[in-house]
GULUMSE-486181 format. One line per 4 residues: number of its first residue (from 0); their letters; for each residue x, y, z of C-alpha. Coordinates in nm, 3 decimals, always signed. Example, Ala and Ser with C-alpha at 12.3 -4.5 7.8 and 13.67 -1.06 7.14 Angstrom:
BEGIN
0) AS) +1.230/-0.450/+0.780; +1.367/-0.106/+0.714
//
This chain:
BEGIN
0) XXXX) +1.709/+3.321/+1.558; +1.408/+3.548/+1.617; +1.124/+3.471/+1.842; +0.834/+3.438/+1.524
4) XXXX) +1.105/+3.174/+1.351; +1.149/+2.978/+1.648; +0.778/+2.988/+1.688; +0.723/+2.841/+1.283
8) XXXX) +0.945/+2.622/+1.348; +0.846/+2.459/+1.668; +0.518/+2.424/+1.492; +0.714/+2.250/+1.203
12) XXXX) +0.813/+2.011/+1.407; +0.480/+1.854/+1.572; +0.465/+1.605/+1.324; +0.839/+1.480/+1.387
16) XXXX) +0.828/+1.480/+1.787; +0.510/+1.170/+1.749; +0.602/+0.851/+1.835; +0.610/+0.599/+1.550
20) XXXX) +0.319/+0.364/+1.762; +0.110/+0.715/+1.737; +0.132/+0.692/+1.405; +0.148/+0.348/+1.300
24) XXXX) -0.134/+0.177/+1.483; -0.406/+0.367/+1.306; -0.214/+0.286/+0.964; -0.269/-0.059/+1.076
28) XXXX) -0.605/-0.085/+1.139; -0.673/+0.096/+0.827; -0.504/-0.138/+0.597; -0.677/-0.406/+0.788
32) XXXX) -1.024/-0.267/+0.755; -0.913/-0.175/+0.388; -0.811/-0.582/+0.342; -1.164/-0.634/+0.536
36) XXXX) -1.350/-0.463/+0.290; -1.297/-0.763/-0.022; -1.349/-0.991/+0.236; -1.693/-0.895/+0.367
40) XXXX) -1.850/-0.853/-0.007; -1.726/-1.201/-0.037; -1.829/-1.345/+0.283; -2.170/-1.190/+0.237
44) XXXX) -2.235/-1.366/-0.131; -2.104/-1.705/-0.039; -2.439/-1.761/+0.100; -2.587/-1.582/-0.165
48) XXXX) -2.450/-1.692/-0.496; -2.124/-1.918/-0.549; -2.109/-1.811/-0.913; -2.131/-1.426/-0.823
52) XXXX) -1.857/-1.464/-0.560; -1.603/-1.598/-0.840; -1.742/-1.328/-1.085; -1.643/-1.043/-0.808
56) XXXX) -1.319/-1.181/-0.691; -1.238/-1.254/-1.085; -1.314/-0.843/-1.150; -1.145/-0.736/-0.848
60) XXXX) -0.828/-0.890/-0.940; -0.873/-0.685/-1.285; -0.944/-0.355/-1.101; -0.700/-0.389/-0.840
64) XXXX) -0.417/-0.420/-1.107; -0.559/-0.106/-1.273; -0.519/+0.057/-0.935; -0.177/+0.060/-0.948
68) XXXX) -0.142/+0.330/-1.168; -0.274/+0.578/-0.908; +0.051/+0.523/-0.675; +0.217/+0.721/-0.955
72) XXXX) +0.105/+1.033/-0.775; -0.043/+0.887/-0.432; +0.322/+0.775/-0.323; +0.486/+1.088/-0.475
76) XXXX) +0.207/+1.292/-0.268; +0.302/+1.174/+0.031; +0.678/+1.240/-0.033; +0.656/+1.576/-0.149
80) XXXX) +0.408/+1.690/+0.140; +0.619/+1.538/+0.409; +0.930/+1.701/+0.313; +0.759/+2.063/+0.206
84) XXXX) +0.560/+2.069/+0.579; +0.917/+1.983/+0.761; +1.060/+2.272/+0.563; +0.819/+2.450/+0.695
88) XXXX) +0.700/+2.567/+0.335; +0.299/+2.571/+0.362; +0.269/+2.861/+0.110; +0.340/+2.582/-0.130
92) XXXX) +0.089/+2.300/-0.001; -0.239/+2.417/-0.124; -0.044/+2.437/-0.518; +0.113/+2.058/-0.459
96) XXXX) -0.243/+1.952/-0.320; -0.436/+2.040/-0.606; -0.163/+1.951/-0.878; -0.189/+1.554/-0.714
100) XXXX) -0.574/+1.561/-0.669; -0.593/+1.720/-1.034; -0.382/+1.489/-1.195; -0.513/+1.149/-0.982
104) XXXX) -0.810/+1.247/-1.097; -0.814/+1.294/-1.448; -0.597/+0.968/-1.440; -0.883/+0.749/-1.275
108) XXXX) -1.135/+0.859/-1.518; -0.921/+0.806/-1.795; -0.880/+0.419/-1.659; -1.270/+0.451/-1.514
112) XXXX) -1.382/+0.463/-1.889; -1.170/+0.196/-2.049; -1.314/-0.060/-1.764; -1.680/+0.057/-1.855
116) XXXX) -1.604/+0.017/-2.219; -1.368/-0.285/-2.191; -1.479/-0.470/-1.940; -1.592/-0.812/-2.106
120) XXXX) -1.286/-0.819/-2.325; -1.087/-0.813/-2.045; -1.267/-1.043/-1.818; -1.177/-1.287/-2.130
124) XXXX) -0.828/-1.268/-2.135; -0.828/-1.365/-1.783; -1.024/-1.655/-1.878; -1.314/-1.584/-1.675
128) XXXX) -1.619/-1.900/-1.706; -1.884/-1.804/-1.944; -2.119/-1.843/-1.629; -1.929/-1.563/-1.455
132) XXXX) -1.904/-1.276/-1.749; -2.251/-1.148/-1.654; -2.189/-1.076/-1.321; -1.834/-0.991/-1.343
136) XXXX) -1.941/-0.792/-1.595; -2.143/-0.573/-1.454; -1.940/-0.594/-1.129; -1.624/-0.424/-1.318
140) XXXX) -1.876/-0.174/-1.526; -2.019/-0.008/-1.153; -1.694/-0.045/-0.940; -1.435/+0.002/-1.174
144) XXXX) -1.644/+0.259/-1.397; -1.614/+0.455/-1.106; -1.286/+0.432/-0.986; -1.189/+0.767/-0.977
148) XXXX) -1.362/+0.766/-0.623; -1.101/+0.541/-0.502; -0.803/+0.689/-0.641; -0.936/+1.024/-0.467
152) XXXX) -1.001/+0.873/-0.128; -0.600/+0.724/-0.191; -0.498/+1.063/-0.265; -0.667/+1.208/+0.079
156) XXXX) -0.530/+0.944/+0.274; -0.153/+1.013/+0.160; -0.268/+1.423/+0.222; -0.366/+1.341/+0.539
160) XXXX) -0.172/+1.073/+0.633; +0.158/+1.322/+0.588; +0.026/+1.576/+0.789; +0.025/+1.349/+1.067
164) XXXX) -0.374/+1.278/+1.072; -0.333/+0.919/+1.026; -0.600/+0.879/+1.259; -0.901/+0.991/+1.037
168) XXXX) -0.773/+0.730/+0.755; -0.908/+0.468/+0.997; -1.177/+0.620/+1.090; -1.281/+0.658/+0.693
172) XXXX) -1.194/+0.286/+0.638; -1.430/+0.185/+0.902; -1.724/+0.426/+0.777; -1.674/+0.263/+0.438
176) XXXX) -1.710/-0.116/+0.634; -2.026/-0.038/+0.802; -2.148/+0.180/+0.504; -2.113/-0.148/+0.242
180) XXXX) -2.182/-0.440/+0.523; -2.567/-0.260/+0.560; -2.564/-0.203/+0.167; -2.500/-0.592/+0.093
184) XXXX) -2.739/-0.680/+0.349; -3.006/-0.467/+0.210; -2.965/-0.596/-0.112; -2.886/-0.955/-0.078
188) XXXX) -3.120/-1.039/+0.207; -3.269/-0.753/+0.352; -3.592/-0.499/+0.220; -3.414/-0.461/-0.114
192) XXXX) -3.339/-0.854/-0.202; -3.668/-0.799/-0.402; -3.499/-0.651/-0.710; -3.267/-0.954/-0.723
196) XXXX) -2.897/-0.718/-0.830; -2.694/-0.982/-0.690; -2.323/-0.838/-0.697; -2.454/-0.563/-0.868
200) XXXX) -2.625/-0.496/-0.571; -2.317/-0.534/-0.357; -2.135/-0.326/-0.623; -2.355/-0.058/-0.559
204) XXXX) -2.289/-0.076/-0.198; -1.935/-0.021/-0.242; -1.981/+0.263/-0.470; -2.184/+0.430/-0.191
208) XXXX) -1.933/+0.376/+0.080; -1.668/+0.559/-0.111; -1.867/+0.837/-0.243; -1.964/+0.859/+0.136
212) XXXX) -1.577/+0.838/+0.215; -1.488/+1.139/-0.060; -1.742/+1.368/+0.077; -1.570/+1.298/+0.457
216) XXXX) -1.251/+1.321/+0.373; -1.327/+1.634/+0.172; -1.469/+1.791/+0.444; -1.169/+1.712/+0.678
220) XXXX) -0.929/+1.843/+0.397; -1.091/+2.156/+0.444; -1.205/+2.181/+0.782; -0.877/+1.991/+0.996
224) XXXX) -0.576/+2.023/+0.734; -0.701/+2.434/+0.600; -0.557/+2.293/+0.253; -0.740/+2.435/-0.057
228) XXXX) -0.825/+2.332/-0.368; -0.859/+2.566/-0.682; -0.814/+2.547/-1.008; -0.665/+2.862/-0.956
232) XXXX) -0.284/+2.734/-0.848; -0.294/+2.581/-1.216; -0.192/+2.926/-1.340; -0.002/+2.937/-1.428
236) XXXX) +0.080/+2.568/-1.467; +0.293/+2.445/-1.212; +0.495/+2.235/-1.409; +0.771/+2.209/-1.167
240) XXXX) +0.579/+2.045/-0.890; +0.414/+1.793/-1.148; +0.757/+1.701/-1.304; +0.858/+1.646/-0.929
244) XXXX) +0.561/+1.437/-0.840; +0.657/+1.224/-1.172; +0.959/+1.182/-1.070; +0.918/+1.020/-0.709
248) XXXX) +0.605/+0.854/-0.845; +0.706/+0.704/-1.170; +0.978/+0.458/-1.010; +0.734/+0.332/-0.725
252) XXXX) +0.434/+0.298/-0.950; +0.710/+0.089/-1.173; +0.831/-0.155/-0.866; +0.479/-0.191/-0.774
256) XXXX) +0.359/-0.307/-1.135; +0.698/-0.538/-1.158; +0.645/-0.647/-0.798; +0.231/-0.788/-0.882
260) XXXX) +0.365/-0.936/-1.275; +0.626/-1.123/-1.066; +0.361/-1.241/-0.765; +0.145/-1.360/-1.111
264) XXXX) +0.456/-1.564/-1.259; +0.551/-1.711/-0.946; +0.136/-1.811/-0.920; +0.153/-1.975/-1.230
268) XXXX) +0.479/-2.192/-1.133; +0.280/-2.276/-0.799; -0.024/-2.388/-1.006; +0.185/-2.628/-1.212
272) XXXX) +0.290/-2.810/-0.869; -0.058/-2.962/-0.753; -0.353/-2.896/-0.513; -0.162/-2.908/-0.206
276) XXXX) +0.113/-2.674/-0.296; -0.189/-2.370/-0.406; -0.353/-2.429/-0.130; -0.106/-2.443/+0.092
280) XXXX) +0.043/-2.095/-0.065; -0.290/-1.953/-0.022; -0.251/-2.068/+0.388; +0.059/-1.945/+0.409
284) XXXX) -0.002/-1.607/+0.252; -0.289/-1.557/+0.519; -0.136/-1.657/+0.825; +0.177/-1.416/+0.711
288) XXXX) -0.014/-1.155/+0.646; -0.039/-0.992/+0.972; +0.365/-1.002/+0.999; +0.355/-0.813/+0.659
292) XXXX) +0.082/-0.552/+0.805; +0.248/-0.463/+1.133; +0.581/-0.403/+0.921; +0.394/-0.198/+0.662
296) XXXX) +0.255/+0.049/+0.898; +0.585/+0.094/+1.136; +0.703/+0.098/+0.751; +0.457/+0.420/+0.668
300) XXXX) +0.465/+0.608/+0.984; +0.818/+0.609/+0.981; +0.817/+0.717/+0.575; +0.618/+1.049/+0.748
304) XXXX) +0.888/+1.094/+1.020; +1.149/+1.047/+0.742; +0.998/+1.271/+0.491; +0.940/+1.562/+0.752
308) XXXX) +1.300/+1.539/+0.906; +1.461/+1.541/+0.571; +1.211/+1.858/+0.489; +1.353/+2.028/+0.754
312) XXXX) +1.733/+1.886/+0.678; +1.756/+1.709/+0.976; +1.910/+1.375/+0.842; +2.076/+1.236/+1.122
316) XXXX) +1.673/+1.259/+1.272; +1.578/+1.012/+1.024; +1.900/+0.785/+0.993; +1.888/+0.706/+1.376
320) XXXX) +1.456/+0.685/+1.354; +1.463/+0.431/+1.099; +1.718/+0.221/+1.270; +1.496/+0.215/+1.595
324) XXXX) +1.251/+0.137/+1.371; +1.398/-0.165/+1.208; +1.550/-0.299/+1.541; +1.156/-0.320/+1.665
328) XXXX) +1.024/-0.417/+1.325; +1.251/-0.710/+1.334; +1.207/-0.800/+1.662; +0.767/-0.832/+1.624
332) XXXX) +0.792/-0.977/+1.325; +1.049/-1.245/+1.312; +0.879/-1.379/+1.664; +0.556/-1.381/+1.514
336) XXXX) +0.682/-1.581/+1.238; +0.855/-1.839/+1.475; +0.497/-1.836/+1.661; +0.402/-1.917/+1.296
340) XXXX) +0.650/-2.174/+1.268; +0.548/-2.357/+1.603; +0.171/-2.334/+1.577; +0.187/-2.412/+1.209
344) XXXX) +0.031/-2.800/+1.280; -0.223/-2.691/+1.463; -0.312/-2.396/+1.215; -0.294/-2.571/+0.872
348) XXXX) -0.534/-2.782/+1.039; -0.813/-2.519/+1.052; -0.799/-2.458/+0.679; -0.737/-2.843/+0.540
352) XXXX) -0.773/-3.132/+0.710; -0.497/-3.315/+0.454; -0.207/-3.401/+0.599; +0.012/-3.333/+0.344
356) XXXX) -0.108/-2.961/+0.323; +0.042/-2.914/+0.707; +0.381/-3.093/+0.644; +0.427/-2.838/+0.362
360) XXXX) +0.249/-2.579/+0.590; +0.564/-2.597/+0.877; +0.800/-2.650/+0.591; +0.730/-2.283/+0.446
364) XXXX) +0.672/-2.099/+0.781; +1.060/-2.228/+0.878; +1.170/-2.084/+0.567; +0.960/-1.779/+0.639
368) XXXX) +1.183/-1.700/+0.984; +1.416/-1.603/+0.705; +1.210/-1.462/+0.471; +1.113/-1.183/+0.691
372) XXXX) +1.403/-1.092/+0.807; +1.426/-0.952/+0.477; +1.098/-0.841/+0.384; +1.066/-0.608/+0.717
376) XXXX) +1.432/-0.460/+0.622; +1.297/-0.382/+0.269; +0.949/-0.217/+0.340; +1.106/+0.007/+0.639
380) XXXX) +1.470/+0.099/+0.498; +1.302/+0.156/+0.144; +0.983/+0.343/+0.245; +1.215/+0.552/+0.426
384) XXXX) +1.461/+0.606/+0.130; +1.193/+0.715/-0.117; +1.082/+0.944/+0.155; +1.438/+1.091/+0.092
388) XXXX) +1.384/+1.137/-0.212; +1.591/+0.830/-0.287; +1.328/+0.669/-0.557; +1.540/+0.525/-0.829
392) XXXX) +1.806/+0.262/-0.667; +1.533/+0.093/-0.446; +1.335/+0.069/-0.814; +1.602/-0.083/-0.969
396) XXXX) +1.727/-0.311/-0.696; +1.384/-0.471/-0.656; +1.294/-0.517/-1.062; +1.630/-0.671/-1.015
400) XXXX) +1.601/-0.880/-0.752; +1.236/-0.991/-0.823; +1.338/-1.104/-1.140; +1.663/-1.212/-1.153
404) XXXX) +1.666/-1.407/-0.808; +1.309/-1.473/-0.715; +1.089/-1.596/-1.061; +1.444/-1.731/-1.181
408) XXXX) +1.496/-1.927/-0.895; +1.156/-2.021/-0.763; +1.177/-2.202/-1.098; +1.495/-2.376/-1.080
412) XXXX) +1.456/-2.455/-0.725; +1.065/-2.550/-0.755; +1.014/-2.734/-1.094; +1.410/-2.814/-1.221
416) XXXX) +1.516/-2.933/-0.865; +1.211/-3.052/-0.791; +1.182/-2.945/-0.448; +0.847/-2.811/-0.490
420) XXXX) +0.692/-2.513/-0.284; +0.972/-2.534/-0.042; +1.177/-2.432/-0.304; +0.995/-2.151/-0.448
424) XXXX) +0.966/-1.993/-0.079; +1.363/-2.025/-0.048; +1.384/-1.811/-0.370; +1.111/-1.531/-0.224
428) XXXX) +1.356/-1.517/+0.032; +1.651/-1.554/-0.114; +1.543/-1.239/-0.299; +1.404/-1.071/+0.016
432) XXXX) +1.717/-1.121/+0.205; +1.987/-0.999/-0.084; +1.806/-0.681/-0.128; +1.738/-0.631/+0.237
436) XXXX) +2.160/-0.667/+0.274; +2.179/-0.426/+0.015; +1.943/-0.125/+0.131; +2.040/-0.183/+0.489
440) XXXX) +2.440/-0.115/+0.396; +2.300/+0.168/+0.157; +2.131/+0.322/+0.465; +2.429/+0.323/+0.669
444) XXXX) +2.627/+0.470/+0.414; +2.420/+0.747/+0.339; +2.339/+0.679/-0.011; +2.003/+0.828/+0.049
448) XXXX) +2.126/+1.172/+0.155; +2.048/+1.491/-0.013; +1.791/+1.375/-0.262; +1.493/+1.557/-0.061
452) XXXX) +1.299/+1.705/-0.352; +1.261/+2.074/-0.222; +1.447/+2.279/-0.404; +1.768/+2.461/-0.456
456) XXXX) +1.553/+2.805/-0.403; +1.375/+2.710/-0.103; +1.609/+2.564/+0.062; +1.823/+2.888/+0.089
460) XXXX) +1.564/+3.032/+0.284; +1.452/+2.737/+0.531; +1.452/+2.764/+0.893; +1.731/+2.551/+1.055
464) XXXX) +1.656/+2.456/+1.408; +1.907/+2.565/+1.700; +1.878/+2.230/+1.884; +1.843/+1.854/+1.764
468) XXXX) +1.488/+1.803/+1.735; +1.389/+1.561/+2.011; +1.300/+1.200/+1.930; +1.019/+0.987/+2.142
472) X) +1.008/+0.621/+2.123
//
């Protein structure tokens, strides 16, 4: 091998030879500060409004499931970069970069103008209270009228995000946080209370922070990553990459839609048992939730690793990194849910002070041991398969699986054997557990292998390294 390839392909490599913590705890804090950002707009109008609070978190629920449609391309983005930059194959980037951007963004304004023109007919079908339309209304009209900001700052995030930069995705969640915390105060109690917006105030604050956020992360694009953006590598049209993007994106944006209908289903079963079974879901949900975000960003940084080491056909790089992974993923998470477990009467206290709600409370954080020995199998081992390239039998699996084994039985268990919540968390992770089994045996049978999405023509020409890239812990 020549001294320039050896070179190129050292530099191809910096993104593989990072640790998964390097990568993951900025993913972390980013979905955190991401999860933060609801929170504070509702925190802030609780002593503000109690109507407007229900009106936002009533039109959030509608634009959040109209977000979904961006992770057609976002996931798919993320996919294709990985596995182009770990070929080595930059000559392509700045063409894949602008074909996602392009295409998330004609997407989101597509969806931006049916919320602004459909807004209150929506908000009825959900049932919203006649008190809450007005607000809600106008909530949806501002935020999700301009959405396209969101789906653009999703977009940069997966750009960046696969170039190893996870770091500056944090750093843009917290500018958007600071950004919308001084907005809401300045309009709800601060200089600009006077013109009395009300969530239209704190709507505007949002829309701020991420306008803020796509002029950042634009600037970063340009300045840290050297990609480009032209409508120039549109001709002619690259029809190829799109089609590829489609078809990694397609089957996640599908599992994610089936994934929240299912969540909805399984939330109307739980209403049907009583007061103390929602709220004790709602509990549960929270105190899990930092299991679930410590095993989605080991999840994602390992999805880069993946993605790169496949790029560069390096698969026994990624089959031994994503068993590391998992051994450590399990390990964090299943003692944080016994930690759960044993604090659980002492926890469900500090939400209700009914009893009932913390015997159910320790009931469901037992079963949850279980339940996450599934769930952090799935979100590594199937992140890591779609950054393959393996898209479609993780898709089916889970539609499967969410379906068949966890509505089904959350219902036969819950309301035909009457064993209540209890029942529908065995059949969550019943369902977790099956498909976990599944993906992990797929994984060490190299199901997964040879999907990468570079093709036939570039890979004829890659540069193979001399010596097993080197993996940190």
């Amino acid at each position: 091998m020549s001294e320039t390839a050896k070179i190129e392909n050292r530099n191809n490599n910096e993104v593989i030879n990072k640790s998964v913590l390097s990568l993951a705890w900025p993913i972390f804090f980013q979905a955190l500060l991401g999860m933060a950002l609801g929170y504070i707009d509702t925190a802030m109008l609780s002593n503000y409004s109690e109507t407007a609070v229900g009106a936002i978190g009533n039109a959030s629920t509608v634009i959040g499931f109209l977000t979904l449609a961006f992770t057609v391309i976002t996931s798919a983005t993320g996919i294709m970069v990985s596995q182009y930059l770990g070929a080595g194959k930059k000559e392509e980037m700045n063409r894949i970069y602008t074909v996602a951007l392009v295409f998330n963004l004609v997407l989101s304004v597509v969806i931006s103008l049916i919320v602004f023109i459909f807004s209150t007919p929506m908000l009825r079908i959900i049932n919203v209270p006649e008190e809450m339309i007005s607000d809600a209304d106008m909530y949806m009209k501002i935020v999700g009228g301009t959405i396209f900001t969101q789906a653009l700052i999703n977009a940069f995030s997966q750009i960046f995000n696969s170039n190893g930069k996870t770091f500056f995705g944090m750093i843009i969640a917290f500018g958007m946080n600071c950004v919308n915390i001084i907005g809401n105060y300045m309009m709800l109690y601060g200089p600009l209370e006077i013109l009395g917006l009300g969530a239209s105030g704190v709507a505007i604050s949002t829309i701020i922070s991420r306008i803020l956020a796509v002029i950042a992360a634009t600037i970063y694009f340009y300045v840290v990553i050297k990609g480009s953006f032209s409508l120039r590598y549109l001709v002619p049209f690259p029809a190829k990459i799109l089609k590829e993007l489609l078809k990694l994106g397609v089957p996640t944006a599908g599992e994610n839609i089936s994934y929240n209908l299912s969540q909805l289903v399984i939330t109307a079963i739980v209403n049907t048992l009583g007061i103390v079974a929602i709220n004790t879901k709602i509990y549960g949900n929270m105190l899990s939730m930092l299991n679930y975000m410590i095993a989605f960003a080991a999840a994602m940084a390992t999805q880069i690793l993946v993605g790169h080491s496949v790029g560069a056909n390096n698969y026994d790089f990624a089959y031994k990194r994503v068993l590391k992974t998992l051994r450590f993923g399990l390990i964090v998470s299943i003692s944080f849910a016994v930690i759960n477990w044993l604090a659980s009467s002492f926890t469900f206290k500090l939400f209700s002070s009914d009893p009932e709600v913390t015997k159910l409370g320790a009931t469901i954080m037992f079963i949850a041991i279980f339940l996450e020995f599934g769930r952090v199998t799935n979100i590594i081992i199937i992140n890591s398969m779609k950054a393959a390239g393996d898209v479609k039998f993780p898709t089916i699996l889970a539609i499967f699986s969410m379906w068949g084994i966890s509505v089904v039985f959350a219902y036969i268990l819950g309301i035909v054997c009457d064993m209540g919540l209890a029942g529908v968390w065995i059949a969550m992770a019943a369902d977790e557990i099956l498909r976990g089994i599944v993906v992990f045996i797929r994984w060490l049978n190299g199901g997964w292998r040879g999907k990468r999405v570079i093709s036939e023509t570039l890979q004829n020409s890659e540069v193979q390294s001399e010596q097993p890239l080197q993996e940190q812990e």
